[in-house]
Each structure stands twice: as C-alpha cells, then as structure tokens.
N, C-alpha and C positions, 0 to 999 in steps of 0.2 A: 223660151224660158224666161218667164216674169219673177224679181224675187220680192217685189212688193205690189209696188200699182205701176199703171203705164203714168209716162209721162210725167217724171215729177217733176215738181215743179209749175205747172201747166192748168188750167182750173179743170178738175178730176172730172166735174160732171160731160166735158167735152172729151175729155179724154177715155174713158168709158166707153165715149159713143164711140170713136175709133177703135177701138178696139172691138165693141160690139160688131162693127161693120167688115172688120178683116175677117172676126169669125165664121160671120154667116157668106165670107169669101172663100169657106176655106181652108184658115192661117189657125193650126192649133197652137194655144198658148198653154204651156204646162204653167200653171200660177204657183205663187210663192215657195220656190226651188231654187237655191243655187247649184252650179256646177263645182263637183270636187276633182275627178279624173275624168280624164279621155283617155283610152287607150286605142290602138290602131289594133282591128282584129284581122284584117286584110288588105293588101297592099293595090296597087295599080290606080288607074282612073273609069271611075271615081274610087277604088275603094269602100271599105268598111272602116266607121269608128264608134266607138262604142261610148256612150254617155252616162256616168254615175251620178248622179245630184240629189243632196239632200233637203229635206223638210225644212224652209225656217221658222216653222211654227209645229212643233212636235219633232218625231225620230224617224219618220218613214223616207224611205230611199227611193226614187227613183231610176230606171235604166232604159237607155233606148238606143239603136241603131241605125245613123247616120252617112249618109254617103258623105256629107261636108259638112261641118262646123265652123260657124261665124260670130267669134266672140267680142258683142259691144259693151265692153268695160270703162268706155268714159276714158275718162284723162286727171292728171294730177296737174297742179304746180310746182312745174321744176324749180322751186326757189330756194332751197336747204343749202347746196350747194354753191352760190354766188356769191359768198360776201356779206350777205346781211347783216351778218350777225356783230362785223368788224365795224360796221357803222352803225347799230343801233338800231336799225328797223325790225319793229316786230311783223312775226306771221302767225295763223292760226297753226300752231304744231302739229295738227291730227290733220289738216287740209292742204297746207302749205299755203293757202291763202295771205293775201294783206291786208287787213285793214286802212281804210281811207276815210275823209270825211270827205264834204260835199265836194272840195274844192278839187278832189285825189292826194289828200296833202297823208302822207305817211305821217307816225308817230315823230318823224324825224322831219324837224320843218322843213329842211332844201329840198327833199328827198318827196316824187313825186311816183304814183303809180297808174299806169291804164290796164285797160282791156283784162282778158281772161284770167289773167294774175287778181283780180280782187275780190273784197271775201263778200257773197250776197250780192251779186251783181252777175247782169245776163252775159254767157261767153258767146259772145256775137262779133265778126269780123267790123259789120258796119258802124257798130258801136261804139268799137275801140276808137275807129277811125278818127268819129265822128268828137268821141274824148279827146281824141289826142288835139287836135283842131284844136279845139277851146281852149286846153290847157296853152298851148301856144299861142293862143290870140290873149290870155288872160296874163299872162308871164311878161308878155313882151310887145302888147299889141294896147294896154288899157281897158280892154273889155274886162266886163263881169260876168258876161253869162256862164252857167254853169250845164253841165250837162245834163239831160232830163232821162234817169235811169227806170222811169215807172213807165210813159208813154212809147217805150218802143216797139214798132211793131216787128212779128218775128211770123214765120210758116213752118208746121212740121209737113213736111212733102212726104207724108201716108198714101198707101194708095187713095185714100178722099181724103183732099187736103185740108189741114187747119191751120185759120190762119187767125192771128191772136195781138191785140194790143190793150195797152194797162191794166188792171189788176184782172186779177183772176176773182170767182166768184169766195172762193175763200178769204184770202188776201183782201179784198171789199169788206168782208164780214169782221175780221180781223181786226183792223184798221178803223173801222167807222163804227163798227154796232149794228146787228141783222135791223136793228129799227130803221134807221137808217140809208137802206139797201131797198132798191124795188128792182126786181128783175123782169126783163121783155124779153121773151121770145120767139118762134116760130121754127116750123118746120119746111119743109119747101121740095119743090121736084122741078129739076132744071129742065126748060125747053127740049137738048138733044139729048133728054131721056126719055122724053113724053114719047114718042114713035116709038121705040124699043121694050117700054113699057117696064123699063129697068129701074127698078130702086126704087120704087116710092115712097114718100115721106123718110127720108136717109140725113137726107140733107138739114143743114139746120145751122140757124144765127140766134144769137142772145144781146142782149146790152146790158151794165149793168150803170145803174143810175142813182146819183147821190141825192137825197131828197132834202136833205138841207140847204143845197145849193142848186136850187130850182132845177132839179132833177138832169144837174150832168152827166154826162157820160162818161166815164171812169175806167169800163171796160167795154172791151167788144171781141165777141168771140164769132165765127162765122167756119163751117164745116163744108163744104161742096166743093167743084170743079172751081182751078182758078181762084181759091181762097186767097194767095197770096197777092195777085192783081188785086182785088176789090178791099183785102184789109189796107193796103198803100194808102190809096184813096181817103177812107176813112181815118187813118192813122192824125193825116194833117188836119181833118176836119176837129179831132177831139181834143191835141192843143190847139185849136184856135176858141174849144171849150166849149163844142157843140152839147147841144141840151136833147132830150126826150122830145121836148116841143118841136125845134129846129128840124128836127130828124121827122117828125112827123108830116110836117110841114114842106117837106122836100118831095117835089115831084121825080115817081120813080122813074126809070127809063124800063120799057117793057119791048121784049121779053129778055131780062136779064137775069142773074143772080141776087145782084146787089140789091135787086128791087122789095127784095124781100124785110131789109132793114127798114123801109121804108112804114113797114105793114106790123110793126113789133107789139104783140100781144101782153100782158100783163099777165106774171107767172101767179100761177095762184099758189098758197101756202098749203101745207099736208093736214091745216083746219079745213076747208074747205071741201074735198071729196069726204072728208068723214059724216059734215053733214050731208051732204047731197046722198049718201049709201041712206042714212038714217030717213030721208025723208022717202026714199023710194022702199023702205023696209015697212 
C-alpha cells in the first residue's frame, strides 16, 4: 500500500522504474491508500487479518485479506521530550526536527546537532558518523572542513537494486534551471542475465550534468545487480568533480555493470519525438 509515490525523496523517474520492475515481479501495490483499521478475523499461524484503508484522493475505501501485515511508518524525532526547550533550541514542531546551518550549529550557538535528528538532511548511519568526525576535528582539532550533505552516496536494496548519489533529477532542476540540466542515460542487460535471457533492457543508469560548469556531474543514479558496489566507486570520482568528458573518456572494464556509465546517451527532450511522429505522419 503506496499512499503517494514510492521513494520519496529519491529522483521519481528511477523510482518509478523500481516499482515498475517489482510489478511486472509480481508485487501488487495498491496506490494512494492509507490504512485506517486492522482487524484479526481469524486466529493461529498464520491467521487472517483484515485490512480497511482509505482514498487520499476522494472517499473510496478499500478492504483486503491478509495472512501478515507489515507496517513501514517511518520514524520521528524523539526531541520534544529532552530539554530543548530549557535551553533555547528550536525544532520544526510538526517534525521534531532541528534546524542547523552548515557548521550543525543550532540556533543556540554551543549547542551543536548530527545525524538523523536534523531537518532536510539524509537519515544515514554513515553520515551521521561521518558528521560527527568533522564536527570534532573542527571544535577541537582546527579544521574547517565541513560536511558534504548533497554528495552522499546511498542504496535502496529493492529487489533491483538503486543506488544513488547527489541530486536527484528534480532537485538538479530545482536548484539550477532545466536550462541548465543535460541528462545522460542508458539502459543495459547485465552479463549473468544474458544466458537466462531474463530482463532485458530493466536495468538502467543516468547522469545528470551541470552545463555551466563544463558539464559536471551532480548526479548519478544507476538501477541493476550490485548498484551499491558500483555507486561507491563513483561516489568518490564525483567530488573529485568528474565531468561528462572525463566519464566519457574512461575506459570501461567489460563485461561489467558499471561499463555502462561509460556509454551515457544524451536524453532527449518530450520536443523531440513530437517531431520525429510529425515527420513520419
């Protein structure tokens, strides 16, 4: 049960495709429904439970019949309770979130925040970590560096995994201007699929590249076996501020996955097939 889109957060168009890819696994997704009651209509293992969930977009109700129920509701911040309020830090009241600026520095200047506690920032173990470090090398150590909350890479382990670093193709467009924005893509069919003759054309990587600055890389999104191995890799290649060129330039290793970054096509715009229908009409 979806009650808006999969994955938010996450750039939709890649998201979509996962979700395309469990259905045709399968995996039905009742869309835009929340759940209002469970009831138990039968007892033992597994049992019967019964599912009522409504429309969020109109009045229609939904009902279905469940041996188990798996509810992923996300997480809050436990911060209401702590003290904050004794000392002056503000939180978003509707999130429990914290606001920080670049440095993690709360409203309250001693008063410092990491990880999944802050507001617009990714809830990632390695990242908190990785905050927490800095803030300690910058408090008491003379560094500057700060943390880099846009370039992190992350994997959703779907069954075809995605694996995802710096902006999403929204967030690109948001931030910069579609002018601005040239997206690379491809689709791809891994090696130990070719024999089995399973999935073709499933798989799929994009880039998205900033063209004011000699067409860096910004984002990188890649869909296949092993996404999270091969986004690593590139993760470090894109602060070090790899370009379209560079990436082009890069001899693949064959037969892999990743090679396919290698080979990235230039998306074309929804101008485009309009002509090409006109000219074959």
């Amino acid at each position: 049960m979806v009650r808006s889109i999969f994955l938010r957060g996450f750039d939709q168009d890649m998201a979509n495709k996962v979700g395309d890819y469990m259905e045709d696994h399968g995996i039905k997704f009742i869309k835009k429904y929340v759940p209002k009651k469970i009831e138990q209509i039968k007892k033992g293992t597994p049992g019967l439970l019964k599912v009522t969930a409504h429309a969020t977009e109109g009045s229609e109700i939904f009902q279905g019949e469940y041996n188990t129920v798996l509810l992923a509701i996300g997480r809050d911040a436990c911060t209401r309770k702590i003290g904050l309020e004794k000392v002056g830090v503000k939180i978003n009241e509707k999130t429990g979130k914290i606001p920080v600026n670049d440095v993690e520095q709360t409203n309250v200047p001693y008063i410092y925040a990491i990880g999944d506690v802050l507001e617009g920032k990714l809830e990632l173990t390695p990242l908190a970590i990785q905050a927490g470090r800095l803030l300690a090398q910058r408090l008491y150590g003379g560094s500057k560096k700060k943390c880099d909350y846009v370039n992190v890479p992350t994997t959703v382990f779907t069954p075809m995994e995605y694996g995802a670093c710096g902006y999403s193709e929204e967030k690109a467009i948001e931030k910069y201007g579609v002018k601005n924005i040239e997206v690379y893509h491809s689709y791809f069919w891994p090696l130990e699929w070719t024999v089995p003759s399973r999935d073709n054309n499933r798989c799929y990587a994009k880039v998205i590249c900033l063209i004011p600055e000699k067409q860096r890389v910004i984002g990188f999104h890649v869909l296949g076996p092993n996404a999270g191995e091969v986004t690593q890799g590139f993760a470090a290649a894109i602060k070090c501020g790899m370009t379209k060129d560079l990436l082009d330039s890069t001899i693949g290793i064959h037969p892999v996955c990743a090679e396919v970054c290698m080979r990235l096509a230039k998306m074309l715009s929804t101008f485009f097939p309009l002509v090409y229908l006109l000219v074959l009409m």
